[in-house]
N, C-alpha and C positions, 0 to 999 in steps of 0.2 A: 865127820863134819855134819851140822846139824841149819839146812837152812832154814831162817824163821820167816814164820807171817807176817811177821812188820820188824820196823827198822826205826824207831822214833815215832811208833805212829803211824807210819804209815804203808800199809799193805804192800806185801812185796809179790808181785805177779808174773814175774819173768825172771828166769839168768839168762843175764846177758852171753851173747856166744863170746867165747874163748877167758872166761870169768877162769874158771880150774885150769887150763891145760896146762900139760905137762907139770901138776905141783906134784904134790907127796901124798894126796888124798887117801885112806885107806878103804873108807866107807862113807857115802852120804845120804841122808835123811833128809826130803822135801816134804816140807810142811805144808799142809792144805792151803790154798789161795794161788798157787804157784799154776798160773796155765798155761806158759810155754817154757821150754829150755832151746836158747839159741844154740845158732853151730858150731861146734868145736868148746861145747864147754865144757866137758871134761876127758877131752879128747887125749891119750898119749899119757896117763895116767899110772905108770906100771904097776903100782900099790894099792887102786882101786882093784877091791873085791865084792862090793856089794851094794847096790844103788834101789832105795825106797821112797817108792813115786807115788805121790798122792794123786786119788781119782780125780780131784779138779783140773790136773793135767790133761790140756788136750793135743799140742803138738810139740814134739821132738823134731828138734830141726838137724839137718846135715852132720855127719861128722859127730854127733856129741858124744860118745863112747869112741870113737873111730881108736885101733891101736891101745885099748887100755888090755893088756897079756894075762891079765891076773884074774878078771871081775869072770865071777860064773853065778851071780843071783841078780835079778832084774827081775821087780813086777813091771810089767805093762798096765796102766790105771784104768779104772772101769769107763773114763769121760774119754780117755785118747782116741784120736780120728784120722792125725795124720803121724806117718814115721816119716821122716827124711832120709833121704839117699845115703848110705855107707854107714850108718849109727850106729851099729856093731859090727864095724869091719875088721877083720884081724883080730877079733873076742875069741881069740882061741881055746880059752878055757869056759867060758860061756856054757853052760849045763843047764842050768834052773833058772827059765825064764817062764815067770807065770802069767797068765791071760787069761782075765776073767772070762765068763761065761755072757758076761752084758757085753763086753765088745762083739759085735755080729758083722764088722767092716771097717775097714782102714783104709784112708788114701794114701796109696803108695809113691811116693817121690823119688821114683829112681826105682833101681832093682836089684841092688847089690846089700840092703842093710844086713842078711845075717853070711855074708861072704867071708871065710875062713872062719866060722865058728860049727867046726865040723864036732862038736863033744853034746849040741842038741839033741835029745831025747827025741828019738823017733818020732812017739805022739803028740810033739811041740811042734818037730817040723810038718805036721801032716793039719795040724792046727794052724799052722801058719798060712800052709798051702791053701787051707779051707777059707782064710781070709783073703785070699788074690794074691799073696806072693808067689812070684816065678821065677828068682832068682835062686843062688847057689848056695848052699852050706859050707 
């Protein structure tokens, strides 16, 4: 799934929360202009395996991966500031999640986002730690 910059013209800035959940998504593609994803929007997902987040992205909100079993690639975009509470919760297969070198801080809403995504690369979780996460793998 390939979401685009505009819609008739006119700039698309947001997905709405719960816009995806639970469909059949396999993989989705956010196109620059896109600076939030609400909560729960592609939450419960079992066929997501690979989500590509443009740097104009700055906040992920609650829940938006929560329960997708399958997805183990996620950039984290160079402009993101805040993660939301549980957003890769139960990403049990979650492996390759990349973070640029320009993020130097995040605001963390909650403290559970990489909770059951125990298949993290050591020096992702040590990376993460280095940003103020204190939650669990």
């Amino acid at each position: 799934m390939v979401i685009p910059s505009t819609i008739e013209d006119y700039p698309v800035v947001e997905i709405r929360g719960q816009a995806f959940e639970r469909s059949n998504v396999t993989s989705v593609v956010v196109h620059p202009g896109i600076k939030k994803i609400g909560q729960v929007a592609f939450a419960n997902c079992p066929n997501l395996t690979t989500a590509i987040l443009p740097d104009t992205l700055d906040k992920i909100e609650r829940d938006t991966f929560h329960g997708c079993s399958s997805l183990h690639t996620v950039n984290l975009p160079a402009g993101l500031r805040v993660l939301g509470n549980s957003i890769f919760y139960n990403c049990g297969e979650l492996y390759n999640l990349s973070i640029p070198d320009s993020i130097t801080a995040l605001t963390w809403d909650g403290g559970s986002q990489f909770r059951g995504c125990g298949k993290l690369k050591l020096t992702t979780r040590q990376r993460l730690k280095d940003l103020g996460y204190t939650g669990n793998f």
